[in-house]
C-alpha positions as YAML, in Angstrom:
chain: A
units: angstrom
residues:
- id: 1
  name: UNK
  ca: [-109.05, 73.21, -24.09]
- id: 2
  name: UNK
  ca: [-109.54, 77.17, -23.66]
- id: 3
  name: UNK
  ca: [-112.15, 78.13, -25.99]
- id: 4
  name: UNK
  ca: [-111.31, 82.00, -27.95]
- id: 5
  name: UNK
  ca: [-112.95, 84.69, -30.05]
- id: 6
  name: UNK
  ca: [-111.71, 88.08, -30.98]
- id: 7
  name: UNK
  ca: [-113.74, 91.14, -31.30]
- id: 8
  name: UNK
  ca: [-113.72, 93.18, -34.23]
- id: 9
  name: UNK
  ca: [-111.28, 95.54, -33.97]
- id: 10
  name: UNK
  ca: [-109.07, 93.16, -32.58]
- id: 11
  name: UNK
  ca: [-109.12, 91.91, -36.13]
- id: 12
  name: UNK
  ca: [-108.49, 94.73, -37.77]
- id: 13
  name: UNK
  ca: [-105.52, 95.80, -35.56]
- id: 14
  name: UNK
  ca: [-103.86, 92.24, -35.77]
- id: 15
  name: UNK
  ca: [-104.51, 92.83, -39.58]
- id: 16
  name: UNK
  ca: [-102.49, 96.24, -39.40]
- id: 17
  name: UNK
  ca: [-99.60, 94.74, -36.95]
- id: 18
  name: UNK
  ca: [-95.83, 94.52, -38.69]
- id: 19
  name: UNK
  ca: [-95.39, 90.63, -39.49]
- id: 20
  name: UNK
  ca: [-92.84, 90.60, -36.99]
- id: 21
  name: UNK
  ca: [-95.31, 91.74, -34.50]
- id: 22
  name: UNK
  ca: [-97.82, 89.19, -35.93]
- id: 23
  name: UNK
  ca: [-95.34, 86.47, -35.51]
- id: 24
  name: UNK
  ca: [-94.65, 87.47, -31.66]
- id: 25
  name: UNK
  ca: [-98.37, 87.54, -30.87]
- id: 26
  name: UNK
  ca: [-98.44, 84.01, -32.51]
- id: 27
  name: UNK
  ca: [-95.35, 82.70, -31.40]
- id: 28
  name: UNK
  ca: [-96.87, 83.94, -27.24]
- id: 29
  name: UNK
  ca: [-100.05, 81.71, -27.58]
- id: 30
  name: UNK
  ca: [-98.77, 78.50, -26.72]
- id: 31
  name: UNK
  ca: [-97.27, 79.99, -23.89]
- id: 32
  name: UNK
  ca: [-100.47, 81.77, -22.82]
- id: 33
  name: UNK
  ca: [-102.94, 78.78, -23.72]
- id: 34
  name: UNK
  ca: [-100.72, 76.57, -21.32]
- id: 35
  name: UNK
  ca: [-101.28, 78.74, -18.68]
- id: 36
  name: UNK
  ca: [-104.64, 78.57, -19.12]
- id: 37
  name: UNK
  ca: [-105.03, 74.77, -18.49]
- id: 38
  name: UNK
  ca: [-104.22, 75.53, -14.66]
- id: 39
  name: UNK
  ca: [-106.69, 76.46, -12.34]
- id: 40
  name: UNK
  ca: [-106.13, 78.84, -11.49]
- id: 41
  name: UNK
  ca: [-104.15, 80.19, -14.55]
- id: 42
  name: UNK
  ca: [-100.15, 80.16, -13.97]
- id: 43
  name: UNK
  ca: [-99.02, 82.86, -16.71]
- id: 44
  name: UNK
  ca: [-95.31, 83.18, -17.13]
- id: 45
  name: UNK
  ca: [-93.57, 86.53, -15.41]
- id: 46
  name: UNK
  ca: [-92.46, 87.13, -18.98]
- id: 47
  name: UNK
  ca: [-95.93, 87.72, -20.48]
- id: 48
  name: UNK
  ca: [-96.25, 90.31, -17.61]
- id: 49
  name: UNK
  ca: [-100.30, 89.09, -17.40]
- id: 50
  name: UNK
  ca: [-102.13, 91.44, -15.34]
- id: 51
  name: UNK
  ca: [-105.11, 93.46, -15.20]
- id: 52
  name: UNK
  ca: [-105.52, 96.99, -16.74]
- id: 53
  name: UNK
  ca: [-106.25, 100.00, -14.12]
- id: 54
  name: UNK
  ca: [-109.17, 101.30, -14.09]
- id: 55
  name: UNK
  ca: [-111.11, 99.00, -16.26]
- id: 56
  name: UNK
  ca: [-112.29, 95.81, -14.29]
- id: 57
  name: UNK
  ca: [-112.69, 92.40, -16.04]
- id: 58
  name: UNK
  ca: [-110.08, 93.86, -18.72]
- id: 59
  name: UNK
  ca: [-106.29, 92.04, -18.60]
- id: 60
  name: UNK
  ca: [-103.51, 92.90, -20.92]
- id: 61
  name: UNK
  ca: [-100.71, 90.07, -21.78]
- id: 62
  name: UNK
  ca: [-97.39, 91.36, -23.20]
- id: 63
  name: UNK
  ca: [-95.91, 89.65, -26.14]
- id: 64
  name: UNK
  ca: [-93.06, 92.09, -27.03]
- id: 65
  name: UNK
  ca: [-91.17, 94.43, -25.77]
- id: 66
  name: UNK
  ca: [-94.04, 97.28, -27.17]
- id: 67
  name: UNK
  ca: [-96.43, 94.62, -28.04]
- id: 68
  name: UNK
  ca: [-99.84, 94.69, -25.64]
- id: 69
  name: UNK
  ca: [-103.50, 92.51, -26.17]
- id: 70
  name: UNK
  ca: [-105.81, 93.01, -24.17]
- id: 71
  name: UNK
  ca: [-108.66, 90.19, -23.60]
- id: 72
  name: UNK
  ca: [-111.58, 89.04, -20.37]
- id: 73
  name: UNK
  ca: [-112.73, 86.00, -19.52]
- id: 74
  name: UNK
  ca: [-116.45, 85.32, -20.35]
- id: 75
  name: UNK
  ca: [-118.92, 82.50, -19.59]
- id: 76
  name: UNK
  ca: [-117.46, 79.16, -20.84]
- id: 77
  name: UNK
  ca: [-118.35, 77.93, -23.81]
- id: 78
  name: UNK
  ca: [-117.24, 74.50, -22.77]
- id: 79
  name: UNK
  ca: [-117.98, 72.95, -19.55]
- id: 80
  name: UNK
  ca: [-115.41, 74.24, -16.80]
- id: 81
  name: UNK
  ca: [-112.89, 75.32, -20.14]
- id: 82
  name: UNK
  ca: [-111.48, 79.58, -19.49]
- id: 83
  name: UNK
  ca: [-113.46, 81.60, -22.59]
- id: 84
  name: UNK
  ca: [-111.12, 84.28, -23.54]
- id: 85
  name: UNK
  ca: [-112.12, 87.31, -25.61]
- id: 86
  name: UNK
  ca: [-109.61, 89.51, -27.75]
- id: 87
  name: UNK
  ca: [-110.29, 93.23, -27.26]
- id: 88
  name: UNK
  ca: [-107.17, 95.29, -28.77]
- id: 89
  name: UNK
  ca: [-103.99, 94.04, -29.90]
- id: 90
  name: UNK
  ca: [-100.94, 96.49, -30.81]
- id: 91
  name: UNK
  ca: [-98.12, 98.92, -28.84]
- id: 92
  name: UNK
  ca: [-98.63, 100.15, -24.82]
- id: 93
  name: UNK
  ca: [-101.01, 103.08, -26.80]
- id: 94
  name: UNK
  ca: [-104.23, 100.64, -26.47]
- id: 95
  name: UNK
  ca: [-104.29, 100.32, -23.15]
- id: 96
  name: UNK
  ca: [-105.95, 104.06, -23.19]
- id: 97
  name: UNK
  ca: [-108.88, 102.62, -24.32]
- id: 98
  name: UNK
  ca: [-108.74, 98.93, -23.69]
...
């Protein structure tokens, strides 16, 4: 099982998110976490999963139609398991500063 921890002010942006936006974000995981399991990982076209110009190691997923988190893979905390971190969460804006 993918192992996860968000930074900081990806907690306080999820905090600030409409609950509709929330409930996207949420209701992408499964989706995302599946995806995961393969090696290597098979996102879904619809979560657009790619990685963010100019900033290497940093990928953004999409989980709405303005809805962008941006996360990197880290050393695994379990034994050949993807370790994601959460960097930003909220509309196209955070990919300024990912």
């Amino acid at each position: 099982m993918p192992t996860f921890e968000a930074l900081a002010r990806f907690n306080r942006e999820f905090r600030r998110l409409s609950p509709e936006m929330r409930h996207a974000f949420l209701a992408m995981l499964p989706l995302f976490i599946t995806a995961l399991r393969e090696s290597p990982p098979a996102f879904p076209p619809a979560l657009r999963v790619h990685r963010v110009q100019g900033h290497p190691g940093i990928w953004e997923v999409t989980f709405a139609p303005d809805g962008r988190a941006t996360f990197e893979y880290t050393t695994a905390v379990l034994v050949d398991e993807p370790h994601v971190i959460w960097r930003r969460i909220g509309t196209h804006a955070i990919l300024a500063e990912p």
